[in-house]
N, CA, C and O atoms as a MOPAC input file, in Angstrom:
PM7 MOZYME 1SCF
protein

 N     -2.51800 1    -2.86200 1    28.07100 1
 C     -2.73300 1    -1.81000 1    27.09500 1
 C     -4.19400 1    -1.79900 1    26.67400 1
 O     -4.80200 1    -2.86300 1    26.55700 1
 N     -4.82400 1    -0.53100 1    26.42300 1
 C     -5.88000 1    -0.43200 1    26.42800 1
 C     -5.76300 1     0.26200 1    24.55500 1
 O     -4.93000 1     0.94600 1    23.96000 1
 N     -7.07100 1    -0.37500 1    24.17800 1
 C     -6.69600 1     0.86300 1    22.47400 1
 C     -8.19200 1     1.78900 1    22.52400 1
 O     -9.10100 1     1.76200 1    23.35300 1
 N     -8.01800 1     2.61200 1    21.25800 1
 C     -8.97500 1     3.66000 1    21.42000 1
 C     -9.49900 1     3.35900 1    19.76100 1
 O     -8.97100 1     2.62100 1    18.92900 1
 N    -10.85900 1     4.31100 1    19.61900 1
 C    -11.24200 1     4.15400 1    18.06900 1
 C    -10.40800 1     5.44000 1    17.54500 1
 O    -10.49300 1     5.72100 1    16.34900 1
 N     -9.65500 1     6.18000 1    18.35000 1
 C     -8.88500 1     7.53300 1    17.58300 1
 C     -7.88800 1     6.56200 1    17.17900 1
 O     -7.52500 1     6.68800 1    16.00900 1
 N     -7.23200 1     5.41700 1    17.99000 1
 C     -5.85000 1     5.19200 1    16.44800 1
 C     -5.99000 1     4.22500 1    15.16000 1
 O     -6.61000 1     3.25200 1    14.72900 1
 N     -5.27500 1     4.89300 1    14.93700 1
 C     -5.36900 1     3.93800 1    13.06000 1
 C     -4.90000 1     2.30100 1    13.21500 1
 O     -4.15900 1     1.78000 1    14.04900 1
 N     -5.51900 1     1.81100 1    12.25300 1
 C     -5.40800 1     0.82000 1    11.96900 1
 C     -3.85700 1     0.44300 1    11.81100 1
 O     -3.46900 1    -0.71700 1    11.94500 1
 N     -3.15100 1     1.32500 1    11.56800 1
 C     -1.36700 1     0.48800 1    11.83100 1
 C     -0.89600 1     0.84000 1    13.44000 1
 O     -0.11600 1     0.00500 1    13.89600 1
 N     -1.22900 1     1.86300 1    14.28100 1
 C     -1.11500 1     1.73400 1    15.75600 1
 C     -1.32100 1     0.39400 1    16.16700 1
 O     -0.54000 1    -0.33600 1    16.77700 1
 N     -2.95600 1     0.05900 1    15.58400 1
 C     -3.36400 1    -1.39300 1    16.25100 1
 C     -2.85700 1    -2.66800 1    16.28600 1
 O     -3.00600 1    -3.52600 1    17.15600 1
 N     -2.07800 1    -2.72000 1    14.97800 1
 C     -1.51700 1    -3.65900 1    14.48600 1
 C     -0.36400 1    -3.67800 1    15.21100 1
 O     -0.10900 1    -4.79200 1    15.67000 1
 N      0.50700 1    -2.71800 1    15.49700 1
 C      1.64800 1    -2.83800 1    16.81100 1
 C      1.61900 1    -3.15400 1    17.84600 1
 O      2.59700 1    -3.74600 1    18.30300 1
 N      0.42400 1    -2.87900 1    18.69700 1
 C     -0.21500 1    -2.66900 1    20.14000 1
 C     -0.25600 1    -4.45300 1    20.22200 1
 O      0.16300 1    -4.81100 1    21.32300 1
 N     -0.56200 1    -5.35100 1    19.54100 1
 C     -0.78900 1    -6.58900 1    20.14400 1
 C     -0.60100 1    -7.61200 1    18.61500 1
 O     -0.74000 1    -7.16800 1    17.47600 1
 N     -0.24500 1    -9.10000 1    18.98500 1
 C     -0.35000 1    -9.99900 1    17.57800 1
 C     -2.01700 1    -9.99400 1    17.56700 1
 O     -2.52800 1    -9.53400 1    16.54600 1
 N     -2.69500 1   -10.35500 1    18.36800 1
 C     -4.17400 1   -10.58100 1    18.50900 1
 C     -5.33800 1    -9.76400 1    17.41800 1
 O     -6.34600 1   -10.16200 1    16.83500 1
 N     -4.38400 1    -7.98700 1    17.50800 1
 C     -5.22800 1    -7.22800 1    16.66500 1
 C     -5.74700 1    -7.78000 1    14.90000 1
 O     -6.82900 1    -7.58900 1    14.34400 1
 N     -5.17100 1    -8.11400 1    14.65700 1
 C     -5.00700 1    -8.22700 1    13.17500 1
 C     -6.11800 1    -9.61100 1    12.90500 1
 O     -6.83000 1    -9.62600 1    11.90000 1
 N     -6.15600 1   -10.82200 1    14.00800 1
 C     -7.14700 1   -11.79200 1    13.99800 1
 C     -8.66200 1   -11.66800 1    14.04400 1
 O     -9.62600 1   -12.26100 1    13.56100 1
 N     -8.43900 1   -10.63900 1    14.83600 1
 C     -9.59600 1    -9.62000 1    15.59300 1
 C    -10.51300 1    -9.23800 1    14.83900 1
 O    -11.71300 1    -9.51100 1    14.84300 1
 N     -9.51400 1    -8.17600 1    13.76200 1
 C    -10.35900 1    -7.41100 1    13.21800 1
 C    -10.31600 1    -8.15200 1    11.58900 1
 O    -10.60500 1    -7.35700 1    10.69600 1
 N    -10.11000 1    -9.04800 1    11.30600 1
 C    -10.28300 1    -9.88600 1     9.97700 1
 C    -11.44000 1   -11.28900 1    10.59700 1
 O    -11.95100 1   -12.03000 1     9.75800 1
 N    -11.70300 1   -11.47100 1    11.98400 1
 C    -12.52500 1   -12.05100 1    12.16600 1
 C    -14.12700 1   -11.50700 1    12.37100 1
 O    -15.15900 1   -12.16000 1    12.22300 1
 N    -13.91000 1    -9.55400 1    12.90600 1
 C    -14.85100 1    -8.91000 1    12.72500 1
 C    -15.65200 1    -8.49300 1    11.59100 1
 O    -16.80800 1    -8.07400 1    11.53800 1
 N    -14.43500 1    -8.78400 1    10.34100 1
 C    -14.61700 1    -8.80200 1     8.82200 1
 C    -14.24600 1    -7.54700 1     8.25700 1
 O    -14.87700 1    -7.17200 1     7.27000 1
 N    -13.20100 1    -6.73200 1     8.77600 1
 C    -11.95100 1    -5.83400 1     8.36300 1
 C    -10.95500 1    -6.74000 1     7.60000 1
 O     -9.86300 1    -7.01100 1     8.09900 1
 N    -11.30000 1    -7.16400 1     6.50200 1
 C    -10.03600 1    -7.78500 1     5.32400 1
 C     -9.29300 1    -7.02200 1     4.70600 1
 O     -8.94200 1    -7.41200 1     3.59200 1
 N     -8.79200 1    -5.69200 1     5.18300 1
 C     -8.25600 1    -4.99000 1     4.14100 1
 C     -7.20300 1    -4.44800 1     4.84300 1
 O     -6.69200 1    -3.36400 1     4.55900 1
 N     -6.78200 1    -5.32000 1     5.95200 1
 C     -5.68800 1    -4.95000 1     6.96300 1
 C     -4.35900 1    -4.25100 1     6.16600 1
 O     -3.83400 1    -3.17300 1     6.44500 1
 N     -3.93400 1    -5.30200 1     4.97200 1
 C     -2.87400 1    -5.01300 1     4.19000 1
 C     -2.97300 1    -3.52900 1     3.55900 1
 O     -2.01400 1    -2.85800 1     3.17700 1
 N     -4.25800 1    -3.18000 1     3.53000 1
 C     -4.24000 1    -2.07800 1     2.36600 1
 C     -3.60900 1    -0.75100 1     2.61100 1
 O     -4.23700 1    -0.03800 1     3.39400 1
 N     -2.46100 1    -0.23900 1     2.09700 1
 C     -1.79400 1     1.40000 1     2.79900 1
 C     -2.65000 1     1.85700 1     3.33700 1
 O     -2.72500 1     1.92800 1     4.56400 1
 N     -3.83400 1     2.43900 1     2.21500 1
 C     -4.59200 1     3.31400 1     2.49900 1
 C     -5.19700 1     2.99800 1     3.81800 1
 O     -5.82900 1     3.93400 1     4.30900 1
 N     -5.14200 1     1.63600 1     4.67000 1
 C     -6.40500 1     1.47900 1     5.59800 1
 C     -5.09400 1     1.61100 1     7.32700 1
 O     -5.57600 1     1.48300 1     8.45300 1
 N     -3.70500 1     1.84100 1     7.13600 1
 C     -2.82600 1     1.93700 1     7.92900 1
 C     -2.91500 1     3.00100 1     8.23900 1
 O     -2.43000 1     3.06900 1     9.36900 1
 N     -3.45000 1     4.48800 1     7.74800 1
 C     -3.89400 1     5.58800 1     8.02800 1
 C     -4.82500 1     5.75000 1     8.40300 1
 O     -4.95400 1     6.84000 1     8.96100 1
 N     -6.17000 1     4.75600 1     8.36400 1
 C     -7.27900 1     4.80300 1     8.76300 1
 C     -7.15600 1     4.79400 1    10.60300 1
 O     -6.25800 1     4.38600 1    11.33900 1
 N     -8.22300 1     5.30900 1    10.83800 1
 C     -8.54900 1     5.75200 1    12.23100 1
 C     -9.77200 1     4.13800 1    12.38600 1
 O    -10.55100 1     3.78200 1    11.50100 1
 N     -9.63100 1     3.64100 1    13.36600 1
 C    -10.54700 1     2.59700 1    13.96800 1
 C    -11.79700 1     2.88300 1    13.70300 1
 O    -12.53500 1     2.06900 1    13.14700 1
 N    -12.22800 1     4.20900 1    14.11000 1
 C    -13.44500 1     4.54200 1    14.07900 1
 C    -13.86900 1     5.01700 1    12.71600 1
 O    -14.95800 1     5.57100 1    12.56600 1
 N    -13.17100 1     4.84700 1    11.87900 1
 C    -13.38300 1     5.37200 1    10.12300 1
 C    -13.66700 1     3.86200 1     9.44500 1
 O    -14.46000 1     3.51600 1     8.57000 1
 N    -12.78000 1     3.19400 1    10.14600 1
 C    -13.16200 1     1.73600 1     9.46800 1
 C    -13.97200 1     1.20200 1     9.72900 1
 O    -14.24500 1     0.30300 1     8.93400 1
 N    -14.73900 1     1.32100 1    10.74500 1
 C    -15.84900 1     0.75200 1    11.23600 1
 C    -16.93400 1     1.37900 1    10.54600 1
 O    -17.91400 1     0.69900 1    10.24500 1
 N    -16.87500 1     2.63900 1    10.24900 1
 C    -18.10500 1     3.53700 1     9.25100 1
 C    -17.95200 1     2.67300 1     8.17100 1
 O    -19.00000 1     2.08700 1     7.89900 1
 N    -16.88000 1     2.35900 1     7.37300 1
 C    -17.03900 1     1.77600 1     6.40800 1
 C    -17.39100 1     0.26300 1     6.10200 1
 O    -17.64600 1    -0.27400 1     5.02400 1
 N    -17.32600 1    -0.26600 1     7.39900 1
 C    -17.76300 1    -1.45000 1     7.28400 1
 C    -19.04100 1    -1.67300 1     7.94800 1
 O    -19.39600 1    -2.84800 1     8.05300 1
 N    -19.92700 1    -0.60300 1     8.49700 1
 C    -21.03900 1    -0.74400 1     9.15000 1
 C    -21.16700 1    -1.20000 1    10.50100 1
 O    -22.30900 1    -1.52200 1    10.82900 1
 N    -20.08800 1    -1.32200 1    11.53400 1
 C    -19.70300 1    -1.41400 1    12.43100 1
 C    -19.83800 1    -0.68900 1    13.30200 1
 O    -19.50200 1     0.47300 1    13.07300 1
 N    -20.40400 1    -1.03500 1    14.74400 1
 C    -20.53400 1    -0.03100 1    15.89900 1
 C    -18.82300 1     0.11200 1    16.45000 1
 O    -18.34900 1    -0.89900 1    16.96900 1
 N    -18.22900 1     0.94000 1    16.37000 1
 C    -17.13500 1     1.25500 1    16.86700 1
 C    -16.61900 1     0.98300 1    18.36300 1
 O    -15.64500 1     0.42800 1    18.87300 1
 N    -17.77700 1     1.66200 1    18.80900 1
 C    -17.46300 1     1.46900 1    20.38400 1
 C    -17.75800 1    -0.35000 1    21.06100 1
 O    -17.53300 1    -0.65100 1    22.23300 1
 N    -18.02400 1    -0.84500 1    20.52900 1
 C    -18.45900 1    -2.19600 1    21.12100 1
 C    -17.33000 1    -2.63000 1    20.27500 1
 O    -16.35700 1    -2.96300 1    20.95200 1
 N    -17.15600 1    -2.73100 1    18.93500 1
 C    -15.49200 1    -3.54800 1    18.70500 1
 C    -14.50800 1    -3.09400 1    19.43600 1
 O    -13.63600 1    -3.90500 1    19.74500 1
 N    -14.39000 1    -1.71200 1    19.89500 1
 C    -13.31700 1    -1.30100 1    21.22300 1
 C    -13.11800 1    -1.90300 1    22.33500 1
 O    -12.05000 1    -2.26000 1    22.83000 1
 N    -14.34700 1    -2.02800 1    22.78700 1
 C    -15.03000 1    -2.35000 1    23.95600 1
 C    -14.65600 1    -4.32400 1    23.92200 1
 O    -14.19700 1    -4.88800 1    24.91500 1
 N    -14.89800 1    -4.89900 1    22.91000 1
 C    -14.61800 1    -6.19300 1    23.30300 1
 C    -13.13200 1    -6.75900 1    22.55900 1
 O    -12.72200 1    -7.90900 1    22.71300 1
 N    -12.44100 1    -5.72700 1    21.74500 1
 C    -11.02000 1    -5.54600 1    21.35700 1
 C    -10.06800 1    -5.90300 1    23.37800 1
 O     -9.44400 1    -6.89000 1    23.76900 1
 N    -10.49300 1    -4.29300 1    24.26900 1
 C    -10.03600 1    -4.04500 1    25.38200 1
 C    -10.38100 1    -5.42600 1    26.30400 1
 O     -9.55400 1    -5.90100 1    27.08300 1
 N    -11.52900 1    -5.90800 1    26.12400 1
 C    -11.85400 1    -6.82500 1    26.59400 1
 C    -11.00100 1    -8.50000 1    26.28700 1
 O    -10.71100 1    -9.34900 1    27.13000 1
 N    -10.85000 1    -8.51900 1    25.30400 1
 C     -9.86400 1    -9.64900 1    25.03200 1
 C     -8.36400 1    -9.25600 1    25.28900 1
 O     -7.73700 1   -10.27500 1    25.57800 1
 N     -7.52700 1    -8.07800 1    25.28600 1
 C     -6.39700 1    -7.91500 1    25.32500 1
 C     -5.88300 1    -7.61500 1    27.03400 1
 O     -4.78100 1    -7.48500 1    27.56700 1
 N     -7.81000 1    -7.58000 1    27.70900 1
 C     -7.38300 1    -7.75100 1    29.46700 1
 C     -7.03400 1    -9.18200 1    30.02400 1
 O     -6.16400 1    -9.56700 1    30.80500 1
 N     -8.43500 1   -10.08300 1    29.05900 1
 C     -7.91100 1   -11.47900 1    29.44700 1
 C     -6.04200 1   -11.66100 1    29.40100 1
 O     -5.34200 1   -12.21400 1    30.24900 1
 N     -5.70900 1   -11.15200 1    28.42900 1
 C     -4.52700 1   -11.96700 1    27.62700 1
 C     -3.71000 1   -11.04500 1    28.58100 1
 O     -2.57700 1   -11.52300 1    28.62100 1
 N     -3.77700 1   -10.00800 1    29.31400 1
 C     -3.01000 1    -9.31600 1    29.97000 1
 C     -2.83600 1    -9.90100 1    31.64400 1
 O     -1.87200 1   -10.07400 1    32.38900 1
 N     -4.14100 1   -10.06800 1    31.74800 1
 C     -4.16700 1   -10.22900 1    33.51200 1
 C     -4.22600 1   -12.31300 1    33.70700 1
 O     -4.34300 1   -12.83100 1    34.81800 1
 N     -4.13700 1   -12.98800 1    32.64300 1
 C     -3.74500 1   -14.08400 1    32.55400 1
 C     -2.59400 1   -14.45000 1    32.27900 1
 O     -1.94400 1   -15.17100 1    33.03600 1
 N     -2.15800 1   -14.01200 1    31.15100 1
 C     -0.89000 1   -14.02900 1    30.82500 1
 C     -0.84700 1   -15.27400 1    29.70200 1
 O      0.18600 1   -15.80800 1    29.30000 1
 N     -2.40300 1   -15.65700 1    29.23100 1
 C     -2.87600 1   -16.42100 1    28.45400 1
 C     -2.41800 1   -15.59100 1    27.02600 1
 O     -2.44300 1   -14.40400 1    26.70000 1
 N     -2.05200 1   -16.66600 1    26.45300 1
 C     -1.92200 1   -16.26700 1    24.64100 1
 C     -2.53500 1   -16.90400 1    23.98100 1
 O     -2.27600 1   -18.10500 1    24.05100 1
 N     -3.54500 1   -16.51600 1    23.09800 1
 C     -4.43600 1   -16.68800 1    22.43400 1
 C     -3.37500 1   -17.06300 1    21.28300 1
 O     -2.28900 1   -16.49200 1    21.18200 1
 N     -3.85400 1   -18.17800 1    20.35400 1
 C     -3.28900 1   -18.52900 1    19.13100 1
 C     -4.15300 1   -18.01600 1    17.84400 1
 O     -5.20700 1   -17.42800 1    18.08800 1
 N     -3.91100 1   -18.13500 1    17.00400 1
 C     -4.59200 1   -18.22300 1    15.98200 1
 C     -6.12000 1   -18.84000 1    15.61100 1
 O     -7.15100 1   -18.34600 1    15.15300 1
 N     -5.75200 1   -20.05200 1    16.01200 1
 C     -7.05400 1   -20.76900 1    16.20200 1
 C     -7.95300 1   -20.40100 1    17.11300 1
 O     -9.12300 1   -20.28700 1    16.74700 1
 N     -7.58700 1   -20.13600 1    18.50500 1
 C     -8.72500 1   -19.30300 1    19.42900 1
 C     -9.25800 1   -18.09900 1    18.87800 1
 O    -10.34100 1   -17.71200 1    19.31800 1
 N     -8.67000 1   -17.43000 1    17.97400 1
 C     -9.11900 1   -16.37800 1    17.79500 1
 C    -10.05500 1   -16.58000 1    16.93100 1
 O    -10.64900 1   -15.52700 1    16.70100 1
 N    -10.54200 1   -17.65300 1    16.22100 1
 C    -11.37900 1   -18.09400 1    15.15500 1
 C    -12.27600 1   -18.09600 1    15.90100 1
 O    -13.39200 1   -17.81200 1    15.46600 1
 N    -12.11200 1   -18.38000 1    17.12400 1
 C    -13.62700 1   -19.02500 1    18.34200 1
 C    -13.84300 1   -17.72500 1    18.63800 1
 O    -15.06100 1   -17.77300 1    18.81000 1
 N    -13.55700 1   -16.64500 1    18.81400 1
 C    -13.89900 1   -15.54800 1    18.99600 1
 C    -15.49100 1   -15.28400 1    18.06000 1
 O    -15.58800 1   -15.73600 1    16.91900 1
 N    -16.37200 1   -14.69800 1    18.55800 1
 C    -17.29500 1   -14.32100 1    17.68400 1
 C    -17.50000 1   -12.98700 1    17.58400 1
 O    -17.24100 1   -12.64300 1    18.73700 1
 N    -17.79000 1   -11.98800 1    16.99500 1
 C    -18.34800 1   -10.83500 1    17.01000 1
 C    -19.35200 1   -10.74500 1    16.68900 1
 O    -19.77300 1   -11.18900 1    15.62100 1
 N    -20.40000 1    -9.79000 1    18.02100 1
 C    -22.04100 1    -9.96800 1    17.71400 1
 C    -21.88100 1    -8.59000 1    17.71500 1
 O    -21.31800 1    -7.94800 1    18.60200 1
 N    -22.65300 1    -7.91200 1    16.17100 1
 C    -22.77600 1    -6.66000 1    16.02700 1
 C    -23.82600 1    -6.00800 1    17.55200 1
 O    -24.67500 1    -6.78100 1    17.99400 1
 N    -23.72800 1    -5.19300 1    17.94200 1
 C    -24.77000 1    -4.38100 1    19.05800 1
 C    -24.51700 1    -5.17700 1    20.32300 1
 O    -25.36100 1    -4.94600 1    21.18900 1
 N    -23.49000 1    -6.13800 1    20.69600 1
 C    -23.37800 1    -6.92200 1    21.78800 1
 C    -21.89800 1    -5.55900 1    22.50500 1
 O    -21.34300 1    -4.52200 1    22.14000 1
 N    -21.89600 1    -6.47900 1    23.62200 1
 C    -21.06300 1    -5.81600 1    24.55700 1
 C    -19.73000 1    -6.78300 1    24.82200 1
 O    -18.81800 1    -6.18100 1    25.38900 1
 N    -19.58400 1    -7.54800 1    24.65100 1
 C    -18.62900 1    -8.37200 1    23.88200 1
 C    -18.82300 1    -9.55100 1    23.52200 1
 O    -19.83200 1   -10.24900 1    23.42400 1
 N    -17.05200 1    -9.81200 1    23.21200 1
 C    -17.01400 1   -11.11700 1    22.22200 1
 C    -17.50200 1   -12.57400 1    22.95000 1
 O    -17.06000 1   -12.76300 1    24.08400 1
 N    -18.06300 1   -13.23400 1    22.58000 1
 C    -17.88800 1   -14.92000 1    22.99900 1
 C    -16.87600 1   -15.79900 1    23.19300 1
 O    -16.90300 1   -16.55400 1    22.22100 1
 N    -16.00800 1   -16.10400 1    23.91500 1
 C    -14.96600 1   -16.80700 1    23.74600 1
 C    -15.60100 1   -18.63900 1    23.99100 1
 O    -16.30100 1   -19.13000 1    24.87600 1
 N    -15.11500 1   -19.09200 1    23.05900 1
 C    -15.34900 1   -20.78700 1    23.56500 1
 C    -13.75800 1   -21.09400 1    23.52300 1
 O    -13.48900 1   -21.72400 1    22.50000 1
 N    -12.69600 1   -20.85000 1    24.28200 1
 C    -11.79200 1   -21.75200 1    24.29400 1
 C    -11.27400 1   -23.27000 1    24.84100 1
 O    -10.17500 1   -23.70800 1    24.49900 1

C-alpha cells in the first residue's frame, strides 16, 4: 500500500500500525485530536512546517520495506527512524 498527502490523517491511521509512530516521531502529536482525523496529510504538514512530499515519500518508503520484507517494525524501531526535514528519506538504524 502506497499513501498519498490527499488522505486525512484517520485514512492513515488505518492503512498501517507504523503510521501513527511515524508521524508522532516526525512531531505530528495531535494524532488523537478529532479535528486532525479530518485533516488531509498535506494540511498537517502546513501546519507543522513540514515538506509534505518527502514525509510521503519516506512514509511509502518505510511501508515498502515492511511490505516486500515482510519485516515488522516495532515500536522501538520506529524511534530509530529519523526524519530529516528536506531529505529524501528516513534513516533507519535497525
Amino acid at each position: 500500500m502506497t499513501i498519498n498527502k490527499n488522505m486525512t490523517i484517520g485514512e492513515l491511521l488505518l492503512t498501517s500500525d507504523l503510521i501513527a509512530p511515524i508521524l508522532m516521531r516526525a512531531g505530528m502529536h495531535c494524532l488523537g485530536c478529532p479535528s486532525s482525523q479530518m485533516e488531509t496529510l498535506e494540511e498537517a504538514c502546513m501546519v507543522h512546517g513540514m515538506d509534505c512530499d518527502v514525509l510521503v515519500s519516506q512514509i511509502n518508503e518505510i511501508l515498502a520495506v515492511e511490505s516486500k520484507t515482510g519485516c515488522c517494525f516495532r515500536d522501538t524501531d520506529i524511534l530509530k527512524l529519523i526524519y530529516i526535514p528536506g531529505a529524501t528519506a528516513f534513516l533507519i538504524s535497525l
